[in-house]
C-alpha positions in Angstrom: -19.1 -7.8 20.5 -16.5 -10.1 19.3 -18.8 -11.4 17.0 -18.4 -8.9 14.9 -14.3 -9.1 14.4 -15.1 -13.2 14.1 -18.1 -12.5 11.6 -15.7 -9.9 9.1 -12.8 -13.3 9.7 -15.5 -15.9 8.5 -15.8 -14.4 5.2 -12.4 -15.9 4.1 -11.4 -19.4 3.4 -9.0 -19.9 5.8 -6.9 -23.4 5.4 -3.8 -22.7 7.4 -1.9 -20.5 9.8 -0.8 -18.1 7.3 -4.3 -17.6 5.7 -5.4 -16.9 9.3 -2.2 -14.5 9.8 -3.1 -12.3 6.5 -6.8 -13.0 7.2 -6.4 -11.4 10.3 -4.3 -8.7 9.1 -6.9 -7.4 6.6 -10.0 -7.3 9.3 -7.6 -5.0 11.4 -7.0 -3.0 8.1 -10.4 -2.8 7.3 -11.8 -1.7 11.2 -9.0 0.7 11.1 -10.7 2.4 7.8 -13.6 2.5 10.2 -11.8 4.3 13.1 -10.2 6.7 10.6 -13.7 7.4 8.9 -15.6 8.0 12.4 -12.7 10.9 13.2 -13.2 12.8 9.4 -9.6 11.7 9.0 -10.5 11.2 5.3 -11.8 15.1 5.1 -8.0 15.7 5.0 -6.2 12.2 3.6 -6.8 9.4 1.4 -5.9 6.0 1.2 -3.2 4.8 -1.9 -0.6 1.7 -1.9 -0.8 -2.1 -1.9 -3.7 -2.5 0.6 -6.0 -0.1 -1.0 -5.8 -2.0 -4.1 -6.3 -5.3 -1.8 -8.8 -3.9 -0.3 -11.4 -2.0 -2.9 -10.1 -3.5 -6.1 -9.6 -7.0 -5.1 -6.3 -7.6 -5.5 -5.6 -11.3 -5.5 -3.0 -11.4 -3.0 -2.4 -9.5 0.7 -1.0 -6.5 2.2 1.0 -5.8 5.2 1.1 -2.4 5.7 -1.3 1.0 5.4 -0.1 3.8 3.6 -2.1 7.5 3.4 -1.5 10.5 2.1 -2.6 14.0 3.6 -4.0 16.1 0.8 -1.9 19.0 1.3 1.7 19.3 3.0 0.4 19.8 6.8 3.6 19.9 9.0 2.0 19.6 12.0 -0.2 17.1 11.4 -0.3 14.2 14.5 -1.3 10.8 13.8 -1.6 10.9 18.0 -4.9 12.5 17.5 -6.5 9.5 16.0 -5.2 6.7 18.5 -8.3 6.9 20.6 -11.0 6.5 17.6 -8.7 3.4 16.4 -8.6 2.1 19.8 -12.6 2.7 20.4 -13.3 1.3 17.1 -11.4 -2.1 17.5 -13.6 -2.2 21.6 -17.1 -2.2 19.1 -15.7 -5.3 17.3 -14.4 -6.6 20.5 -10.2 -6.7 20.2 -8.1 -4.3 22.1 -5.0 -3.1 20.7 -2.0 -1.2 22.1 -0.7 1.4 19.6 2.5 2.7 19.5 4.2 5.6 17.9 7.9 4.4 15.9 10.0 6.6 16.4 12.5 6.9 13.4 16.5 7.1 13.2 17.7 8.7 10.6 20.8 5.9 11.1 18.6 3.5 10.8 17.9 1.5 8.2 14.1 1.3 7.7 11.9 -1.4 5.4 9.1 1.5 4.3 9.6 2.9 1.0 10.6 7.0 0.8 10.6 7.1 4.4 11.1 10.6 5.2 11.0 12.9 8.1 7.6 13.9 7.7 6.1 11.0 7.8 4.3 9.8 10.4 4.4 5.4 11.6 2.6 3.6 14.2 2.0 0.1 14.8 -1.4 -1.3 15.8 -1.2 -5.0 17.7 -3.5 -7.2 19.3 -2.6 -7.0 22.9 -3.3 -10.8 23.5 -1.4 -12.0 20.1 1.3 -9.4 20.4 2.8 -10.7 17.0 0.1 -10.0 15.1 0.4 -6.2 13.9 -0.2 -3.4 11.0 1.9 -0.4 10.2 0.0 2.4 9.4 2.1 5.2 7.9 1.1 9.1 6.9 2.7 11.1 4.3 2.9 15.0 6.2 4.4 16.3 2.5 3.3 14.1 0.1 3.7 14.3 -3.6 0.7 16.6 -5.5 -0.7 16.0 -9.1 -3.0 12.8 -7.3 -6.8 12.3 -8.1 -9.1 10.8 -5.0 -12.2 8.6 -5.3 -14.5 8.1 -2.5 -15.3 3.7 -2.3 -17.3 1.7 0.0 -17.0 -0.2 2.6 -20.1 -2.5 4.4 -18.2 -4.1 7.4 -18.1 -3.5 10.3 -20.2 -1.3 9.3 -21.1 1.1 6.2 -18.9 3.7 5.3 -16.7 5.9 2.8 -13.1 5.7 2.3 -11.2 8.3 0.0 -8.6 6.8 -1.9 -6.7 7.4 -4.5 -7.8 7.0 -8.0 -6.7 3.5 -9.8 -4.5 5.4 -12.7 -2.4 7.5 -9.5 -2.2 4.0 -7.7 -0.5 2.8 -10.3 2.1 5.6 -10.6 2.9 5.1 -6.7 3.4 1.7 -7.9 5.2 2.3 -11.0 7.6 4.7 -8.6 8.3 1.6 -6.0 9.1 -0.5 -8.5 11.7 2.1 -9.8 13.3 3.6 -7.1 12.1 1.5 -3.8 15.5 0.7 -1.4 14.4 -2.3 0.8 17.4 -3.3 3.0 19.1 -4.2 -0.5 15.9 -6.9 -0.8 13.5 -6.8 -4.1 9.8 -6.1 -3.2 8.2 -8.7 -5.5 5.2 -7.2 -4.6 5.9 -4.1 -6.4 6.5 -6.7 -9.7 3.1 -8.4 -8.9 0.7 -5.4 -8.4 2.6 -4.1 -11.9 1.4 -7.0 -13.8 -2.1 -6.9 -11.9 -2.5 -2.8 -13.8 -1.2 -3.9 -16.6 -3.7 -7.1 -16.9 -6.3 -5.1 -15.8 -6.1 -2.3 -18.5 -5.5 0.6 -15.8 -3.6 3.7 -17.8 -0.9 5.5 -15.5 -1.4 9.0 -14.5 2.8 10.1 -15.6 2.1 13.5 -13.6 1.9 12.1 -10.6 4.8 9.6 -11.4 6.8 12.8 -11.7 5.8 14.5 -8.7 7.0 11.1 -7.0 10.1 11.0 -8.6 10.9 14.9 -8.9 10.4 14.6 -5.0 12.4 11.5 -3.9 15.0 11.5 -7.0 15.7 15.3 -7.6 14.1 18.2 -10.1 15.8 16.4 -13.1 13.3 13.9 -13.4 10.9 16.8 -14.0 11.8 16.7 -17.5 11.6 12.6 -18.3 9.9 11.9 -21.3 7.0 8.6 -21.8 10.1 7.1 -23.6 12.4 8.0 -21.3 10.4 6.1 -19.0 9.8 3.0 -20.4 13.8 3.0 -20.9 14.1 3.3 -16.7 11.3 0.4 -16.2 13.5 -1.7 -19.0 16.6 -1.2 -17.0 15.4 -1.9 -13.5 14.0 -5.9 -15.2 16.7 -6.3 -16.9 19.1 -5.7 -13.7 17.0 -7.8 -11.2 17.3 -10.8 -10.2 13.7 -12.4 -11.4 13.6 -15.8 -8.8 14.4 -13.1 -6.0 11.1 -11.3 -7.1 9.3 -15.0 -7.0 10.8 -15.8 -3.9 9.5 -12.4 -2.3 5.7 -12.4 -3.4 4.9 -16.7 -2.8 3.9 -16.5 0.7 1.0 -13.2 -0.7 -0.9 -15.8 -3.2 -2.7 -18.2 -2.9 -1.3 -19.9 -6.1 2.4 -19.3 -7.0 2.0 -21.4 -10.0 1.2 -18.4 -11.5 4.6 -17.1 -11.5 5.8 -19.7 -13.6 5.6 -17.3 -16.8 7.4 -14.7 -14.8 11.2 -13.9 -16.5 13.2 -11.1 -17.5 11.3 -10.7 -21.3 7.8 -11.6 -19.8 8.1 -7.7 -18.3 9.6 -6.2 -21.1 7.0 -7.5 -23.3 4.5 -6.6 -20.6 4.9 -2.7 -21.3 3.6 -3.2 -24.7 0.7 -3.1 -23.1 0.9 0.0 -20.7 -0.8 2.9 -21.3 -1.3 6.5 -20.2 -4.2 8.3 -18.7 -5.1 11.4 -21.0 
């Protein structure tokens, strides 16, 4: 049975310890998909953030963490419910993992972005290689205004995953970048998934970048105009610290050379190009 967790690693080229570390990470990712998908877990949720993008639009550099949303605000939801499926899905490929529920503090101070009470975490680890984990977390009252796509998947096996739409992917994105608190660190991953849209001609869907905001800002982002906007976005580059951002996203590509263009204008003059979805 290992095989088949060994066969999904072999597809990458892996040169070092890192590549095997993020290697690793997305085979979890992507049997966890499969777990989730045997339940009907995607009958109510769908998949959005960073390793949705990694994983069905080829994003050229990885993701830690999993991110869903429920479809509708469901209170009582329980991410519980679906340990045994994940657990049974990683035994086919041959791993076991340990799961565990974090519990949160509102004290705390917590690396996930718009963390709120209704929102469920676990992490998933091997139980052999302790170290090597995902976060899955589940939004319980999540933002509305979203559009969902249904992609494919062929290891380990066949299946569907709903996910969101690339034009709402890139408002979740847009509303990191904006508003994300990271124990007072910049996310240059945020920075680098914005440049990925923009490159690849993706509009944003400004509803849902309301609904975000309107939710984790206050209702007087309800009324922010495209302009308005853009003003916010030129504000936030102009106030970071750009070689933070660099320093952040390196050890995600494969080829940091590629942030050698990246300054404070290079992003400015990138929302030239950014459009909206009609």
């Amino acid at each position: 049975m290992a095989e088949i967790f060994n066969q999904m690693l072999s597809r990458y080229n892996i040169q070092t310890k890192e590549d095997k570390l993020n290697a690793q990470h997305e085979v979890m990712q992507q049997v966890c998909l499969a777990g989730l998908n045997r339940s009907g877990f995607f009958e109510k949720a769908a998949f959005y953030g960073g390793t949705c993008l990694r994983i069905f639009h080829q994003l050229p550099r990885y993701s830690e963490d999993m991110d869903f949303s429920l479809m509708h605000s469901d209170p009582e939801f329980q991410l519980e419910n679906y340990f045994d499926v994940i657990q049974n899905e990683f035994s086919a490929v041959g791993r076991n993992v340990s799961i565990e529920k974090k519990v949160k503090q509102e004290t705390s101070s917590i690396e996930s972005a718009f963390l709120k009470d209704n929102t469920d975490i676990v992490n998933i680890r091997f139980q052999t290689q302790p170290s090597v984990k995902i976060k899955i977390e589940v939004d319980k009252d999540p933002p509305l205004h979203f559009k969902t796509e249904y992609k494919l998947l062929l290891l380990p096996f066949s299946f569907m995953t709903r996910c969101f739409t690339l034009p709402c992917l890139f408002a979740g994105k847009i509303h990191a970048l904006l508003f994300r608190t990271w124990r007072n660190r910049v996310k240059g991953r945020d920075w680098y998934d914005f440049e990925w849209y923009i490159r690849n001609n993706i509009p944003l869907n400004f509803d849902h970048f309301k609904e975000r905001a309107v939710q984790s800002e206050g209702d007087y982002m309800r009324d922010i105009t495209k302009d308005g906007f853009k003003e916010l976005l030129i504000d936030k580059f102009k106030t970071t610290n750009i070689e933070n951002v660099k320093d952040d996203i390196s050890r995600f590509i494969s080829n940091p050379n590629e942030l050698e263009i990246w300054s404070t204008d290079y992003f400015i003059q990138l929302l030239d190009f950014l459009q909206f979805e009609k």
